[in-house]
ZAVEXVEX-232641 format. One record per residue (C-alpha): x, y, z; residue number from 1. Coordinates in steps of 0.5 Angstrom, whole numbers, plus 500, padded with zeros to 3 digits. Layout:
<atoms>
+-----+-----+-----+------+
|   u |   v |   w | kedo |
+-----+-----+-----+------+
|   X |   Y |   Z |  NUM |
...
+-----+-----+-----+------+
</atoms>
This chain:
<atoms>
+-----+-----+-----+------+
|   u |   v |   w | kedo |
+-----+-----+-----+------+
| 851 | 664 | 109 |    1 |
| 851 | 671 | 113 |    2 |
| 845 | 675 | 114 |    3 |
| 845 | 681 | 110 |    4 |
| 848 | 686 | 113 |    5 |
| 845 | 694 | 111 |    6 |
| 850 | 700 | 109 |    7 |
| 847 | 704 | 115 |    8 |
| 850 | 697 | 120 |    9 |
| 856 | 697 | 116 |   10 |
| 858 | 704 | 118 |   11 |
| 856 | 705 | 125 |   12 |
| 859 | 698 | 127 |   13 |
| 865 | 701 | 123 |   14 |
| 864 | 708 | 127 |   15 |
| 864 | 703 | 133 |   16 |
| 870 | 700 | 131 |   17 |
| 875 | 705 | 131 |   18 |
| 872 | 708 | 137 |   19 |
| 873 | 703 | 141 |   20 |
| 880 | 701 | 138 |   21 |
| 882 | 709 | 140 |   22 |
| 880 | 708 | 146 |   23 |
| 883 | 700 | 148 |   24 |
| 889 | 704 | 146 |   25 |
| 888 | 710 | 150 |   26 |
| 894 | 712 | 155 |   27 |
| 894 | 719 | 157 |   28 |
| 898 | 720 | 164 |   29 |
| 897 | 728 | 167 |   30 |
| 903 | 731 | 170 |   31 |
| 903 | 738 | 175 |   32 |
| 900 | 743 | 171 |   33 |
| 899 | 751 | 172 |   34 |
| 893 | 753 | 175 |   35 |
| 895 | 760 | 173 |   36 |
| 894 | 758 | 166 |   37 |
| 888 | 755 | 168 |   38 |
| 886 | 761 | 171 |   39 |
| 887 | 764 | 165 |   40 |
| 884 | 758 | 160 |   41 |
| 877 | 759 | 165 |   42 |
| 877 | 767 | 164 |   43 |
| 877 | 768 | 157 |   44 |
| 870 | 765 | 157 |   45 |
| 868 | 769 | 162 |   46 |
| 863 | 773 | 158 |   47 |
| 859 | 767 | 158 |   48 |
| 853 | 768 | 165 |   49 |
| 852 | 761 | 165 |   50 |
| 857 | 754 | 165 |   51 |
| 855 | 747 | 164 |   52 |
| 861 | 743 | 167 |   53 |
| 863 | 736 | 166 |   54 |
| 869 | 735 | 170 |   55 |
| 874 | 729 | 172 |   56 |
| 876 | 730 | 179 |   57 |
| 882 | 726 | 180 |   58 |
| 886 | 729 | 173 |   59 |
| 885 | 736 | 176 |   60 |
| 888 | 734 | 183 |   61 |
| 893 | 730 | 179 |   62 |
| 895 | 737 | 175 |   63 |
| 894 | 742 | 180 |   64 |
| 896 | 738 | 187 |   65 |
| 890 | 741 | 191 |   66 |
| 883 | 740 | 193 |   67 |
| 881 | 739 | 186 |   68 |
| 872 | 740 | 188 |   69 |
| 875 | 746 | 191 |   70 |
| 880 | 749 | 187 |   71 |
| 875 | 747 | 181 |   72 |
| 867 | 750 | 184 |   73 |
| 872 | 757 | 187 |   74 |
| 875 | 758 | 179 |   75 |
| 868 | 757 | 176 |   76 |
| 864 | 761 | 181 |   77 |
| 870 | 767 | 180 |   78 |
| 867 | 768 | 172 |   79 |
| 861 | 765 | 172 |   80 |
| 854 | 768 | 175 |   81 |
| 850 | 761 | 174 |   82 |
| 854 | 753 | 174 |   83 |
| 850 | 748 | 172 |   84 |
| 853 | 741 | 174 |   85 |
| 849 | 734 | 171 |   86 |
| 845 | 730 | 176 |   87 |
| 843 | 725 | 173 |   88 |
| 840 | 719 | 176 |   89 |
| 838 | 713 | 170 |   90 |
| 836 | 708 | 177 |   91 |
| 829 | 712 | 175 |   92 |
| 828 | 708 | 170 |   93 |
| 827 | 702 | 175 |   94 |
| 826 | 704 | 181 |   95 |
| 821 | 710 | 180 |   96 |
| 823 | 714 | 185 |   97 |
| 826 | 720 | 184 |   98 |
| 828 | 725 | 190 |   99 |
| 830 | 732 | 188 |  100 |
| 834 | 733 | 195 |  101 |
| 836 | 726 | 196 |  102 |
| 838 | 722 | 190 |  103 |
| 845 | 723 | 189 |  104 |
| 847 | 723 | 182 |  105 |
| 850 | 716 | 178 |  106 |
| 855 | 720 | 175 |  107 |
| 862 | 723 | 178 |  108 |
| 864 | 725 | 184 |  109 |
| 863 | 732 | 182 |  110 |
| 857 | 732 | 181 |  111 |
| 856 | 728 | 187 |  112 |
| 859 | 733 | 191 |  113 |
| 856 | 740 | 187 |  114 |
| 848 | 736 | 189 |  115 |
| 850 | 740 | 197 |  116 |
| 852 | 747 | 194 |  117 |
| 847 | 746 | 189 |  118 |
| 841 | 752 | 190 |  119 |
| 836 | 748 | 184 |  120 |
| 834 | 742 | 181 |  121 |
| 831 | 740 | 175 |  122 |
| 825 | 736 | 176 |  123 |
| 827 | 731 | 170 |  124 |
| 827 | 724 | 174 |  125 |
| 833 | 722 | 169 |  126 |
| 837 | 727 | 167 |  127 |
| 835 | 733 | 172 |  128 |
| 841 | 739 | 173 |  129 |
| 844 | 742 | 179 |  130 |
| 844 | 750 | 178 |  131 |
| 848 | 754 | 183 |  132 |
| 846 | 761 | 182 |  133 |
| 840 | 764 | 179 |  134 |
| 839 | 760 | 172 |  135 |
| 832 | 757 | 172 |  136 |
| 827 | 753 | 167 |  137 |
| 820 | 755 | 169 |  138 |
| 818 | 756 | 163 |  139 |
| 821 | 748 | 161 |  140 |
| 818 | 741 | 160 |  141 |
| 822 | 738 | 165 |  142 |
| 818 | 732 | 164 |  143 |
| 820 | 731 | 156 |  144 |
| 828 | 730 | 157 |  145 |
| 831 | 733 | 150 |  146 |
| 824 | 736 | 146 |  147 |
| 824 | 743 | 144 |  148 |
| 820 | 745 | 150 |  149 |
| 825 | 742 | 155 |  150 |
| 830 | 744 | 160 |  151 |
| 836 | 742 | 155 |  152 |
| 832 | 746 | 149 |  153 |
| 833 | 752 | 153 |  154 |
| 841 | 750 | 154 |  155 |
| 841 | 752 | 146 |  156 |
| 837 | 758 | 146 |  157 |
| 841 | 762 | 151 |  158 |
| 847 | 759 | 148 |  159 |
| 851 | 757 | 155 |  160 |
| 857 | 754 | 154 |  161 |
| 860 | 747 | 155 |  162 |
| 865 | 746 | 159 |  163 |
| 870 | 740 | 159 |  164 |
| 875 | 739 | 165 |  165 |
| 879 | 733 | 165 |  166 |
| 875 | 729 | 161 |  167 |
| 878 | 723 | 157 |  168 |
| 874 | 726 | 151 |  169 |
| 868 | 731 | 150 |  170 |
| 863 | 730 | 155 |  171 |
| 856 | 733 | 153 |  172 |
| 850 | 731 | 154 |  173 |
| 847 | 737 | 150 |  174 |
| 848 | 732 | 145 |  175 |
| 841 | 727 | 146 |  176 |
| 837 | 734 | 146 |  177 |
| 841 | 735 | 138 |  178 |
| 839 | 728 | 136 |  179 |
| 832 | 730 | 138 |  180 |
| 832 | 737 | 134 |  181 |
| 835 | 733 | 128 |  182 |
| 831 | 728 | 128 |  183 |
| 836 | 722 | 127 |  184 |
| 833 | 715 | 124 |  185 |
| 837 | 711 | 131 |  186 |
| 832 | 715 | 137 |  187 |
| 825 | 713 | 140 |  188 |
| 823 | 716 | 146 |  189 |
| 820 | 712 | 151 |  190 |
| 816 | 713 | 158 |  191 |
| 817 | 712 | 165 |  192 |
| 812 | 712 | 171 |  193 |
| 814 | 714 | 178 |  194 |
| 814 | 719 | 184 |  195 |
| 818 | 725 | 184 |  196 |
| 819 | 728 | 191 |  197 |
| 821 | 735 | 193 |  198 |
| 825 | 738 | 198 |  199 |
| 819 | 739 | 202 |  200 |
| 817 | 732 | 202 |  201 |
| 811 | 733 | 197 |  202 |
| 810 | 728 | 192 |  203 |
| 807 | 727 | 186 |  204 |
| 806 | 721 | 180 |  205 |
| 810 | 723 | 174 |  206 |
| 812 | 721 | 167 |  207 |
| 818 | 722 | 165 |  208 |
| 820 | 722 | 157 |  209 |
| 826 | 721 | 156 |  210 |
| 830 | 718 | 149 |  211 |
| 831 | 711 | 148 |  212 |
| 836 | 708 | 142 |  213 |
| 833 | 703 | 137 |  214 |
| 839 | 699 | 137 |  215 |
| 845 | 699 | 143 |  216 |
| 849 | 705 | 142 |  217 |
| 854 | 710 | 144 |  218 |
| 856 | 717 | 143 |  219 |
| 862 | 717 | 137 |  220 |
| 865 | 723 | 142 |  221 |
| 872 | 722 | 139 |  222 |
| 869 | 724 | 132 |  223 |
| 865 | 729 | 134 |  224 |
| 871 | 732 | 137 |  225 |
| 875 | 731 | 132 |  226 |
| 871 | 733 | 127 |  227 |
| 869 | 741 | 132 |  228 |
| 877 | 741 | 133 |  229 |
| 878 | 741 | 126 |  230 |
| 872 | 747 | 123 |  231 |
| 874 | 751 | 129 |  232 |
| 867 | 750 | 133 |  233 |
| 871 | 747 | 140 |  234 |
| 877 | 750 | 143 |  235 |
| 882 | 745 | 146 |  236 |
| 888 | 745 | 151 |  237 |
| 892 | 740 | 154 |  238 |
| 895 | 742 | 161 |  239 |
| 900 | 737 | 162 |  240 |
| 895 | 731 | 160 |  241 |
| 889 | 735 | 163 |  242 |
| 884 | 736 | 158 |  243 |
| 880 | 743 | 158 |  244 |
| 875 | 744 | 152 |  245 |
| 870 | 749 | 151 |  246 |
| 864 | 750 | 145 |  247 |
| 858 | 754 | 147 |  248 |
| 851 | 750 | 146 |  249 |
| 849 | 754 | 140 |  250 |
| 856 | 753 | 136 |  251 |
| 855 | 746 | 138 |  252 |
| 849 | 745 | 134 |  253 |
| 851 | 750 | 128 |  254 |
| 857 | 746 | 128 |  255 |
| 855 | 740 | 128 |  256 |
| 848 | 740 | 123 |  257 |
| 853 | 739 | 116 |  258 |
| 856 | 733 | 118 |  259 |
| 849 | 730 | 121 |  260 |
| 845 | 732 | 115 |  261 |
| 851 | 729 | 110 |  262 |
| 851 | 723 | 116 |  263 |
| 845 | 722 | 120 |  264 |
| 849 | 717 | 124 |  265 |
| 855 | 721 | 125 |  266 |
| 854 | 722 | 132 |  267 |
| 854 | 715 | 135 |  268 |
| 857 | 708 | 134 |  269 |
| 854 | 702 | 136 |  270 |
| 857 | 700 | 143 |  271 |
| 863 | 694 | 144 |  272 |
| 857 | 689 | 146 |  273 |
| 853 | 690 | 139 |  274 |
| 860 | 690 | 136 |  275 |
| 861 | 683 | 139 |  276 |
| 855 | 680 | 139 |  277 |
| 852 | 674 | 134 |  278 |
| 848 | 678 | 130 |  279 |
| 854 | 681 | 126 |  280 |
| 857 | 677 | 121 |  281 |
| 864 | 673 | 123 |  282 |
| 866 | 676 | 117 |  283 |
| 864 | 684 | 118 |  284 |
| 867 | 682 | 125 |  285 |
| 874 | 680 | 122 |  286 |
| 874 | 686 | 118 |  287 |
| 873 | 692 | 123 |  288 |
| 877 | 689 | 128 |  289 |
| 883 | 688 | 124 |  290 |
| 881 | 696 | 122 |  291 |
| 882 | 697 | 130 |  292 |
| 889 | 693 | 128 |  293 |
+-----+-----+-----+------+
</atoms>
């Protein structure tokens, strides 16, 4: 006899399903490309003061035949005042340390490589930001991750734009401060003690509040993107494999809110390990992977 499994399970296992099996199947080769059409791409946005960049290294080189970092930082400091680059760093979590000259960030080589050229830093121990310019969050709570009164809330108020460059599909992790300002059932928060050093060598205990999932999920990023693509909000173009995707925080947003208010669970599915796991009936499992074909 299976446990019973709600409608609400049902559906982002079956987001996850789908998602997974796009991605198992996902082949995307990116071949010399023009960098004056890029060129051209990256300028129509240029009346936006602020970029908040996701970047994919390796398929900008593979399209542009040059330093990728270079080619890259020199594009975006040609139309934009400020550059804001992730410098994430999750290890907080467990090792309580954060150092904001210091602590390289987990998550691609160019947010590795932007930390030396970056003039500011966020003070979040978890999901700070490296800024290039004269972008600042003074008036912020660096300390509560996604809340309204938090680094990634002003984001959304000045209305910066979000940049995808050679990324598999929409990157942004404007969407953890959306699922707070939506107040979705699937988000908790939770705390992390620690120390956060400065570049002088100063350092002070902190807490860091930062989101929490109730169950293993993952951003659904091929069905937000679709689903912007195809009302308007996400501007996409394919160069020669490389992927360069644009919306601006504040369409981000506006664009999303119907289909979260129809489905609160829009923006997530559950990961690949929930997907598998026991505790989904053999049954159910049967179902979605021969969805996934």
């Amino acid at each position: 006899m299976y446990r019973r499994v709600t409608s609400t399970k049902l559906r982002v296992y079956a987001n996850a399903a789908l998602h997974y099996g796009l991605e198992r199947n996902w082949d995307r080769t990116v071949t010399p490309a023009s960098a004056d059409r890029f060129e051209r791409i990256v300028s129509d946005f240029a009346d936006y003061e602020t970029v908040f960049v996701h970047a994919g290294l390796s398929d900008v080189k593979q399209a542009f035949q040059c330093d990728p970092y270079d080619f890259l930082l020199r594009v975006l400091d040609e139309n934009f005042e400020n550059i804001l680059v992730p410098g994430f760093t999750p290890a907080f979590r467990d090792s309580a340390v954060y150092h904001k000259e210091h602590s390289r960030p987990a998550f691609g080589a160019f947010s590795r490589l932007f930390l030396d050229d970056a003039e500011y830093r966020t003070d979040d121990a978890i999901h700070s930001i490296l800024v290039k310019g004269d972008y600042r969050f003074d008036d912020c709570d660096h300390h509560d991750s996604f809340s309204e009164a938090g680094c990634w809330a002003s984001l959304d108020r000045d209305d910066v734009l979000i940049l995808n460059v050679g990324t598999d599909w929409i990157v942004s992790t404007q969407h953890h401060f959306l699922e707070r300002h939506f107040d979705v059932p699937y988000v908790s928060s939770a705390t992390h003690d620690g120390v956060l050093f400065d570049g002088s060598g100063d350092h002070e205990q902190i807490t860091q509040v930062n989101y929490e999932y109730t169950m293993p999920m993952k951003r659904n990023s091929l069905a937000i993107q679709t689903y912007l693509a195809e009302t308007g909000a996400l501007t996409k173009h394919d160069l020669q494999g490389l992927n360069v995707m644009a919306i601006s925080a504040r369409d981000l947003r506006e664009g999303l809110a119907p289909a979260v208010d129809r489905d609160p669970y829009f923006m997530v599915a559950c990961s690949t390990e929930t997907l598998r796991a026991d505790s989904l009936p053999s049954a159910c499992k049967k179902s979605l992977y021969n969805i996934m074909g």
